[in-house]
N, CA, C and O atoms as CSV, one atom per row, in Angstrom:
chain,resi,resn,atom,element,x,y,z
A,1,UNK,N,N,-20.184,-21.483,-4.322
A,1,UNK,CA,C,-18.805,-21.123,-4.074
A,1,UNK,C,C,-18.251,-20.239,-5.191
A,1,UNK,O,O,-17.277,-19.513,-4.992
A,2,UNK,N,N,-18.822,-20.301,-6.261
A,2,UNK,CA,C,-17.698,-19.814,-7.710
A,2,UNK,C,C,-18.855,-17.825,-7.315
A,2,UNK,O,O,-18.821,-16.700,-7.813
A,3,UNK,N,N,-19.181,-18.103,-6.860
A,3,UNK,CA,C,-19.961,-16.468,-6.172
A,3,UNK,C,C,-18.975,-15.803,-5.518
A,3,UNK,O,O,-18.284,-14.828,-5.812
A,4,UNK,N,N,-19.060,-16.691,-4.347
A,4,UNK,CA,C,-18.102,-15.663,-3.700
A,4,UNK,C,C,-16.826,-15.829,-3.811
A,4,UNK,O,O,-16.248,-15.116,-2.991
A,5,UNK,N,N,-15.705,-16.794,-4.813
A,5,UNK,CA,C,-14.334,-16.439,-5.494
A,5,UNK,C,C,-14.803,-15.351,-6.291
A,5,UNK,O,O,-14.189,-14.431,-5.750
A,6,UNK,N,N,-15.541,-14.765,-7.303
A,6,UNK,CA,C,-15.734,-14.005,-8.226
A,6,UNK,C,C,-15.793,-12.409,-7.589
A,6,UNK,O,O,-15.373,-11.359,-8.074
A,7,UNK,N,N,-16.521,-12.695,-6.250
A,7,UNK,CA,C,-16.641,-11.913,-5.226
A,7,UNK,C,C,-15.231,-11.188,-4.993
A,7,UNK,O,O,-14.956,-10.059,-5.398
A,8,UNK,N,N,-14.305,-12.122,-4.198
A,8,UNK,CA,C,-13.157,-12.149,-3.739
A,8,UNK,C,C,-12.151,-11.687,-4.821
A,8,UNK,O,O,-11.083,-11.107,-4.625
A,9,UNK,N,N,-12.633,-12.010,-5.854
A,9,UNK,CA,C,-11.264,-11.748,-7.374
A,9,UNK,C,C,-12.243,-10.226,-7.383
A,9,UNK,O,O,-11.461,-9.278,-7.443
A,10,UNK,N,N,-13.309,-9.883,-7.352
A,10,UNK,CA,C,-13.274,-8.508,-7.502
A,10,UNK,C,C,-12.658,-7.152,-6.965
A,10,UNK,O,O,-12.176,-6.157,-7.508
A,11,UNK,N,N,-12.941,-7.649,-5.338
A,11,UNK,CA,C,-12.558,-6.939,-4.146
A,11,UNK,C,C,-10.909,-6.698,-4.850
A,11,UNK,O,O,-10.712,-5.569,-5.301
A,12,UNK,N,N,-9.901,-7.579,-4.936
A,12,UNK,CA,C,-8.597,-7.628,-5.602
A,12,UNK,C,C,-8.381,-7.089,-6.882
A,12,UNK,O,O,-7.265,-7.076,-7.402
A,13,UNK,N,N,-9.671,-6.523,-7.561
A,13,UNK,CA,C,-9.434,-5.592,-8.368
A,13,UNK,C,C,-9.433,-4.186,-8.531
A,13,UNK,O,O,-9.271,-3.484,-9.529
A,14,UNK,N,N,-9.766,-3.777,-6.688
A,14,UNK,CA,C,-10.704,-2.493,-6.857
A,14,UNK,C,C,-9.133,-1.416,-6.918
A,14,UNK,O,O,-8.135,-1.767,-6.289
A,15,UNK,N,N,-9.149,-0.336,-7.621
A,15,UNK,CA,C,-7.967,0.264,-7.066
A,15,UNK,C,C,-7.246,1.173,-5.713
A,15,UNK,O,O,-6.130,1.593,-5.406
A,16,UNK,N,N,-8.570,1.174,-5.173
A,16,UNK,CA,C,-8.218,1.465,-3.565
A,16,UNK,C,C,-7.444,0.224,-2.809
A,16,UNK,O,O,-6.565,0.348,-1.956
A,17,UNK,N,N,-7.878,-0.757,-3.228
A,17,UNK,CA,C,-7.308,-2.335,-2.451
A,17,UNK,C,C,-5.804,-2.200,-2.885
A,17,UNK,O,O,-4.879,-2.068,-2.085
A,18,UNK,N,N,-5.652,-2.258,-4.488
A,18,UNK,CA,C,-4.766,-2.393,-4.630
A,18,UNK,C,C,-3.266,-1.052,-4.446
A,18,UNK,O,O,-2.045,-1.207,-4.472
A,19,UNK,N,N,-4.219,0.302,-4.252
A,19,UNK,CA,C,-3.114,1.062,-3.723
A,19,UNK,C,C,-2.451,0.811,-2.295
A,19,UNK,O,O,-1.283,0.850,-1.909
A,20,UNK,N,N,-3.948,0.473,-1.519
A,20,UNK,CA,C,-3.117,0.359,0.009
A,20,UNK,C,C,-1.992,-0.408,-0.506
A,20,UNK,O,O,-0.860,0.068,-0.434
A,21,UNK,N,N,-2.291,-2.038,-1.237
A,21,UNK,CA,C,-1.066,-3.385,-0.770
A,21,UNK,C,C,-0.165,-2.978,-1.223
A,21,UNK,O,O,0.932,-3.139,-0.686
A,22,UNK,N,N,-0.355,-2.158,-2.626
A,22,UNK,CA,C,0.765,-1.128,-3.089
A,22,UNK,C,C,2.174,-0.403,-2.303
A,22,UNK,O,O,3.350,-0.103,-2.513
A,23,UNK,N,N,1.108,-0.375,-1.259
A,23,UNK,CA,C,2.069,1.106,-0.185
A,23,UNK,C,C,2.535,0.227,1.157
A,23,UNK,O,O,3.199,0.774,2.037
A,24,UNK,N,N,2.138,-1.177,1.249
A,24,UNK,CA,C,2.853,-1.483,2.281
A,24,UNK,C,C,3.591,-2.043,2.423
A,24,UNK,O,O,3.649,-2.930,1.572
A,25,UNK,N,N,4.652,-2.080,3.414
A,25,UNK,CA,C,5.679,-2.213,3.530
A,25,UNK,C,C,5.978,-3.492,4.715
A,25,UNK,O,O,6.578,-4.413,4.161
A,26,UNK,N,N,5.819,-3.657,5.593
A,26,UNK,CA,C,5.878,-4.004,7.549
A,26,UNK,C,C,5.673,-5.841,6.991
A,26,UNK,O,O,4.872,-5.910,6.059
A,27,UNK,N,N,6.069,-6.781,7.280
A,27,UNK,CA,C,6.066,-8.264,7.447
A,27,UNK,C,C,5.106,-8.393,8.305
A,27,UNK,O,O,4.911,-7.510,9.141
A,28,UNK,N,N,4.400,-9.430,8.251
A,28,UNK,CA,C,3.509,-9.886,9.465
A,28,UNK,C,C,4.332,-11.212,10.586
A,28,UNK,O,O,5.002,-12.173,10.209
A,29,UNK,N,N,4.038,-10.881,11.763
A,29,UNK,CA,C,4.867,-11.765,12.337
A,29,UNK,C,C,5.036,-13.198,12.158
A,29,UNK,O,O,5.943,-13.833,12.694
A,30,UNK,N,N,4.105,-13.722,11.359
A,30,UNK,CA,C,5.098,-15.120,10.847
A,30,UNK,C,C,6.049,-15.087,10.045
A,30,UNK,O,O,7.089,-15.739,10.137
A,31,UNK,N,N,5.619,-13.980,8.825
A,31,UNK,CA,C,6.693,-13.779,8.063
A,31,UNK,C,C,7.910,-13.107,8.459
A,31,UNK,O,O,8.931,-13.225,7.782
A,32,UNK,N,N,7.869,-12.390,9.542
A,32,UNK,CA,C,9.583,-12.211,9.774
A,32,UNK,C,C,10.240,-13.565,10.558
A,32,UNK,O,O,11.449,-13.792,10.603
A,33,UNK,N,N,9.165,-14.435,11.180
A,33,UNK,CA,C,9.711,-15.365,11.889
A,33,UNK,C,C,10.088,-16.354,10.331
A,33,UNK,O,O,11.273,-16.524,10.047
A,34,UNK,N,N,9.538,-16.649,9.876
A,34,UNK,CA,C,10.076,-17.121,7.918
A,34,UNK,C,C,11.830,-16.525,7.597
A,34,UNK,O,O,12.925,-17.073,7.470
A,35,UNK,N,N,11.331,-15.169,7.567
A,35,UNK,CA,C,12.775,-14.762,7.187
A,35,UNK,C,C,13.904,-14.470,8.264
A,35,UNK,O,O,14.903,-13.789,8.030
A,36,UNK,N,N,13.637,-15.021,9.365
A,36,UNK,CA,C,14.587,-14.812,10.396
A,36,UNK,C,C,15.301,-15.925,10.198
A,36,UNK,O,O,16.522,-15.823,10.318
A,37,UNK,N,N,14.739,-17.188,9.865
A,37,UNK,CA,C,14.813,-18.693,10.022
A,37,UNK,C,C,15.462,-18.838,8.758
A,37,UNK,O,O,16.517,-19.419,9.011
A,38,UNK,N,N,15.391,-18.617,7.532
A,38,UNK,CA,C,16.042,-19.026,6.348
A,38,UNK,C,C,17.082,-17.388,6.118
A,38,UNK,O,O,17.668,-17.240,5.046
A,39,UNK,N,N,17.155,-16.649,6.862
A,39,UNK,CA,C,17.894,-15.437,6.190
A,39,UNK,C,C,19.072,-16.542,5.855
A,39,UNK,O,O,19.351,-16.475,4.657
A,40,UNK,N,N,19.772,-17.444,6.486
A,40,UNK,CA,C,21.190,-17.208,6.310
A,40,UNK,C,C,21.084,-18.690,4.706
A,40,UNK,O,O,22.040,-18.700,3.931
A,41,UNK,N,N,20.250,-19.427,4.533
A,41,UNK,CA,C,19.530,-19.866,3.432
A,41,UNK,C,C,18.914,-19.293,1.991
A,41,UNK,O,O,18.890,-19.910,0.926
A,42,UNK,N,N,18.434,-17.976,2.241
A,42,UNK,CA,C,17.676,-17.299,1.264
A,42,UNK,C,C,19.052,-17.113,-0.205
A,42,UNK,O,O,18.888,-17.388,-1.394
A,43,UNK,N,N,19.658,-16.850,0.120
A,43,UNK,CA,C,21.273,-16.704,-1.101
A,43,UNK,C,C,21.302,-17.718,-1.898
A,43,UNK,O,O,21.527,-17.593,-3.101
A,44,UNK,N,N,21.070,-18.878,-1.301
A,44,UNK,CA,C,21.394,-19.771,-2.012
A,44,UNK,C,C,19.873,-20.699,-2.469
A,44,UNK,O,O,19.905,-21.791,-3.037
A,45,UNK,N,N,18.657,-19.994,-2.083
A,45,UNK,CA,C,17.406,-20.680,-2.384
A,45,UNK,C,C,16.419,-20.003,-3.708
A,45,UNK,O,O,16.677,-18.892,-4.170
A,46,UNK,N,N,15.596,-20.617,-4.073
A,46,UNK,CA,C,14.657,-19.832,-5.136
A,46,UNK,C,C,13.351,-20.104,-3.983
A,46,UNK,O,O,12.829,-21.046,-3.387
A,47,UNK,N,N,13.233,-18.787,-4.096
A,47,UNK,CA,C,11.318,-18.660,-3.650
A,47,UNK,C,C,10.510,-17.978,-4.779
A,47,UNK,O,O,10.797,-17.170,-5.662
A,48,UNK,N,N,9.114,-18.779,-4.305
A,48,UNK,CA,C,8.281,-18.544,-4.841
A,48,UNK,C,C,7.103,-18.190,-3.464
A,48,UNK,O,O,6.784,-18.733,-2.406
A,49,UNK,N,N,6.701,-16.861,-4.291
A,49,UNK,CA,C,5.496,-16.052,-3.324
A,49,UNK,C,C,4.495,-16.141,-4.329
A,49,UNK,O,O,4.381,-15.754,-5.492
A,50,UNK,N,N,3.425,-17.123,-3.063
A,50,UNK,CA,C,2.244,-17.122,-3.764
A,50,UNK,C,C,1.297,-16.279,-3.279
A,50,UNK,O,O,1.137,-16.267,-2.059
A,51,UNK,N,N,0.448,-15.373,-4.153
A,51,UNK,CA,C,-0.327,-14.286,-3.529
A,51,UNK,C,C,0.427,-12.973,-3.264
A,51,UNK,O,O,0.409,-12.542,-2.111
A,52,UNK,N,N,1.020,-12.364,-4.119
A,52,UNK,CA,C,2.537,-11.645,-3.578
A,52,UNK,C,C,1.472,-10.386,-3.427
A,52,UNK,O,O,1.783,-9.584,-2.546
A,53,UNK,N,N,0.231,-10.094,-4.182
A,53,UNK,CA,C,-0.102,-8.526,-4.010
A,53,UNK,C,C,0.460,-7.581,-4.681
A,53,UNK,O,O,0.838,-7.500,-5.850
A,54,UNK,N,N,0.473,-6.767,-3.666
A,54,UNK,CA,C,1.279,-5.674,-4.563
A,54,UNK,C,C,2.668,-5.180,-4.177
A,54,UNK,O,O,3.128,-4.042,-4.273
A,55,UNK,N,N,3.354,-6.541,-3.619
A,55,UNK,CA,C,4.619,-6.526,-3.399
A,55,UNK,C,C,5.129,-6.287,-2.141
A,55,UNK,O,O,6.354,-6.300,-2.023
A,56,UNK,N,N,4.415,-6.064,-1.144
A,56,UNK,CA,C,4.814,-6.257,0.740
A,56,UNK,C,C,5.672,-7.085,1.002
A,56,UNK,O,O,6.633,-6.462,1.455
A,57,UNK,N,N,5.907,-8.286,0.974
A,57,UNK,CA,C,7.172,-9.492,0.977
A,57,UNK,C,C,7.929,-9.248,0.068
A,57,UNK,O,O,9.067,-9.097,0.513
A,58,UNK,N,N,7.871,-9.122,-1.076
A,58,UNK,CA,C,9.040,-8.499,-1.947
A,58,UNK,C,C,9.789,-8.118,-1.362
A,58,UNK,O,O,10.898,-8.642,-1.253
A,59,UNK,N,N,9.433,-7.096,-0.806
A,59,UNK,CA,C,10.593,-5.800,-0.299
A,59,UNK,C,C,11.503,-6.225,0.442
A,59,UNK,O,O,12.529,-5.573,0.639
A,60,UNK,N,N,11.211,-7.713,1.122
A,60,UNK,CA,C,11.998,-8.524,1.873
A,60,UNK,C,C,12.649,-9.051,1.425
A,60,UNK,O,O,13.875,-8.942,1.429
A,61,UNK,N,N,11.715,-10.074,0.698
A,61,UNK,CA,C,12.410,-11.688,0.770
A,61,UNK,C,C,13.278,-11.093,-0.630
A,61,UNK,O,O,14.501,-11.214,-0.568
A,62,UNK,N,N,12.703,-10.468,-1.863
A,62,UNK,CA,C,13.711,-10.761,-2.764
A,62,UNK,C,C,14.964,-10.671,-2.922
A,62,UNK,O,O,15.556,-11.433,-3.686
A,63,UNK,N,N,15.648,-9.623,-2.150
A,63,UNK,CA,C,16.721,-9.441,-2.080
A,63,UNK,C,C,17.805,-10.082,-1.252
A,63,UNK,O,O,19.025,-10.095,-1.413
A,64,UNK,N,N,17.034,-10.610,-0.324
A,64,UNK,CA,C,17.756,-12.054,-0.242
A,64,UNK,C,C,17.937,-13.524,-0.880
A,64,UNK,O,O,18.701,-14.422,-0.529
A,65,UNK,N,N,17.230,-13.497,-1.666
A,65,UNK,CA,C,16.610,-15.366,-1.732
A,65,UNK,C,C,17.544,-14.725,-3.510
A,65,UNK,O,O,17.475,-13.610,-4.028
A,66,UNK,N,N,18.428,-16.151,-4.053
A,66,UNK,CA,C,18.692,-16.210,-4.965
A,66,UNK,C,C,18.087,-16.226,-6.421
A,66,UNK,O,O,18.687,-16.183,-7.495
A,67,UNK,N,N,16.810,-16.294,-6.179
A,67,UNK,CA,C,15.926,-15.944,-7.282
A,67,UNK,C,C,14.425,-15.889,-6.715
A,67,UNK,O,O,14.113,-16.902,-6.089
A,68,UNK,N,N,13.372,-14.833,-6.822
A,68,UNK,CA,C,12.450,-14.768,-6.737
A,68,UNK,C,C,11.646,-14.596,-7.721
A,68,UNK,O,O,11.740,-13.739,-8.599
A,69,UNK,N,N,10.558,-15.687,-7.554
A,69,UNK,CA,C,9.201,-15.247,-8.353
A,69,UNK,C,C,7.869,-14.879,-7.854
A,69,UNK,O,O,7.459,-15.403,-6.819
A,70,UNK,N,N,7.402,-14.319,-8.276
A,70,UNK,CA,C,6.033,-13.921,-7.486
A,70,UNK,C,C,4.856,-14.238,-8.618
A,70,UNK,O,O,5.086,-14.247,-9.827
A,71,UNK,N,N,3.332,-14.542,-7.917
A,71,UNK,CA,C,2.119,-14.917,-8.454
A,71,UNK,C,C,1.339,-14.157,-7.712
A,71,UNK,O,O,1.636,-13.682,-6.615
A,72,UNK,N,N,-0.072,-13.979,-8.529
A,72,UNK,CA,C,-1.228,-13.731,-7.840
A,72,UNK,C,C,-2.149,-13.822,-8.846
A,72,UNK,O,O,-1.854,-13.839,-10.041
A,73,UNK,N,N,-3.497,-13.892,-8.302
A,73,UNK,CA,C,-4.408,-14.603,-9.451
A,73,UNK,C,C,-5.590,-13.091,-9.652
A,73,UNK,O,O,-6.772,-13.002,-9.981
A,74,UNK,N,N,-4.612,-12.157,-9.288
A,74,UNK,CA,C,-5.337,-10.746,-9.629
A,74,UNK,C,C,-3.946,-10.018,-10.477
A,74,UNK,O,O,-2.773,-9.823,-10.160
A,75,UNK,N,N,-4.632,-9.793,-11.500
A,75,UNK,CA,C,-3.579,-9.132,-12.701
A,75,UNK,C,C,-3.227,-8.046,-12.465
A,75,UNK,O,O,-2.121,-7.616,-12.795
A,76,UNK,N,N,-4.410,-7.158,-11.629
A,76,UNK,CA,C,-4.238,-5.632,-11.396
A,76,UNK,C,C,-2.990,-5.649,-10.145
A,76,UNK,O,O,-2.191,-4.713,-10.148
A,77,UNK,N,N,-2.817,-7.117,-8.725
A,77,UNK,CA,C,-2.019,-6.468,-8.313
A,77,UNK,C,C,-0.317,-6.724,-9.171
A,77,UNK,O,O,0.729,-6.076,-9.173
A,78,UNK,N,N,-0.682,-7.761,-9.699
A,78,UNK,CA,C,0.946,-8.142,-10.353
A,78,UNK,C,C,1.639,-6.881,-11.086
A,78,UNK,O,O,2.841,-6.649,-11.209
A,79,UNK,N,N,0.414,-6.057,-11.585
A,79,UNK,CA,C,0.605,-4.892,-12.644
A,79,UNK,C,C,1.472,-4.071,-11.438
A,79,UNK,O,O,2.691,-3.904,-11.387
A,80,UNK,N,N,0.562,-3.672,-10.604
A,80,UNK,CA,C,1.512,-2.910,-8.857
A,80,UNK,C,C,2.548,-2.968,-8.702
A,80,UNK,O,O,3.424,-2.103,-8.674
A,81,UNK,N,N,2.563,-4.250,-8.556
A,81,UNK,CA,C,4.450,-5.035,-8.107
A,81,UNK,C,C,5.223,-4.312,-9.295
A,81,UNK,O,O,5.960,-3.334,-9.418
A,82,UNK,N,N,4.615,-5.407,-10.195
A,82,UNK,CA,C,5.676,-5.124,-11.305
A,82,UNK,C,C,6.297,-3.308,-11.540
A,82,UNK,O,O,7.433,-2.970,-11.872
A,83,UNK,N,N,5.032,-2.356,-11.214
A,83,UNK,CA,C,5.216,-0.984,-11.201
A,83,UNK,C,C,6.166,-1.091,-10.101
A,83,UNK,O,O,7.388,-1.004,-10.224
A,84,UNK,N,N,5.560,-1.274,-9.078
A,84,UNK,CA,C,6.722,-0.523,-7.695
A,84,UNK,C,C,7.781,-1.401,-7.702
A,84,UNK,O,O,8.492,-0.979,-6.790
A,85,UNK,N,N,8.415,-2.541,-8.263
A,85,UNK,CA,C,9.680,-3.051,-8.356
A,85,UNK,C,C,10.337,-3.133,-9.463
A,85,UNK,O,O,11.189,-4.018,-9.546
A,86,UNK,N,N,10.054,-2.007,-10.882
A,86,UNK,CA,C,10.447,-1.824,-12.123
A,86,UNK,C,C,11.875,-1.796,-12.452
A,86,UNK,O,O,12.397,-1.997,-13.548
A,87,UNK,N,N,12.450,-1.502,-11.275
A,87,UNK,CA,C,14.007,-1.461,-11.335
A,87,UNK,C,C,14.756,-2.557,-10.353
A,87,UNK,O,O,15.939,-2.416,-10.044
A,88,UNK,N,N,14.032,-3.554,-9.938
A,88,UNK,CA,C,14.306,-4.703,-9.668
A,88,UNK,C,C,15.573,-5.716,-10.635
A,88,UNK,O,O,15.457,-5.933,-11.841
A,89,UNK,N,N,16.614,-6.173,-9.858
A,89,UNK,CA,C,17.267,-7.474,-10.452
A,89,UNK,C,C,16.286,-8.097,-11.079
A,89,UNK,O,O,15.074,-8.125,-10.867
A,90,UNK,N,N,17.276,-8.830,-12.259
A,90,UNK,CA,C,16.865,-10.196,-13.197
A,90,UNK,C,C,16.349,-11.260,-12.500
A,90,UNK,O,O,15.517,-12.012,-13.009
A,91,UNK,N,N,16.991,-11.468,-10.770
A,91,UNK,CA,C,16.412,-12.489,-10.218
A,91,UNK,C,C,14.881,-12.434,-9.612
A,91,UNK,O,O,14.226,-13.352,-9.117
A,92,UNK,N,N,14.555,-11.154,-9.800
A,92,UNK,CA,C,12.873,-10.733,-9.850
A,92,UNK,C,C,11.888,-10.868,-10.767
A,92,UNK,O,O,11.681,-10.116,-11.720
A,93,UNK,N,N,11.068,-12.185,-10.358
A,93,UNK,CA,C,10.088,-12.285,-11.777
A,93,UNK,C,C,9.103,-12.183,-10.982
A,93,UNK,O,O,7.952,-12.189,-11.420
């Protein structure tokens, strides 16, 4: 098993991977059914996105939800986010 995580943490390093997640934008349909369901909740909630990438849900959820944090266990995409949301609110970690 620790093969193919090492595998998997590579693929998440390559910089083609990480430009596409970089560049996208579109929710997947659970996740708008997520933010359809808590929009009128998100103001007054803290989320946490686990696996955020290179910031695709961001573009959503943070600006609703009263404080967001984001994770991922690939450094190269957090580096992404953190690039493409540099001028992000304080409530963006």
């Amino acid at each position: 098993m620790k093969d193919a995580s090492a595998s998997n943490l590579r693929t998440w390093k390559k910089q083609n991977i990480i430009d596409e997640y970089a560049a996208s934008t579109e929710l997947q349909a659970p996740e708008k059914a997520i933010l359809d369901i808590l929009r009128d909740h998100l103001p007054q909630m803290k989320m946490l996105d686990i696996g955020v990438g290179g910031g695709r849900t961001t573009l959503h959820f943070a600006q609703a939800a009263e404080e967001y944090w984001a994770i991922d266990y690939s450094e190269e995409m957090i580096v992404a986010c953190r690039k493409r949301f540099r001028d992000a609110s304080s409530k963006v970690r």
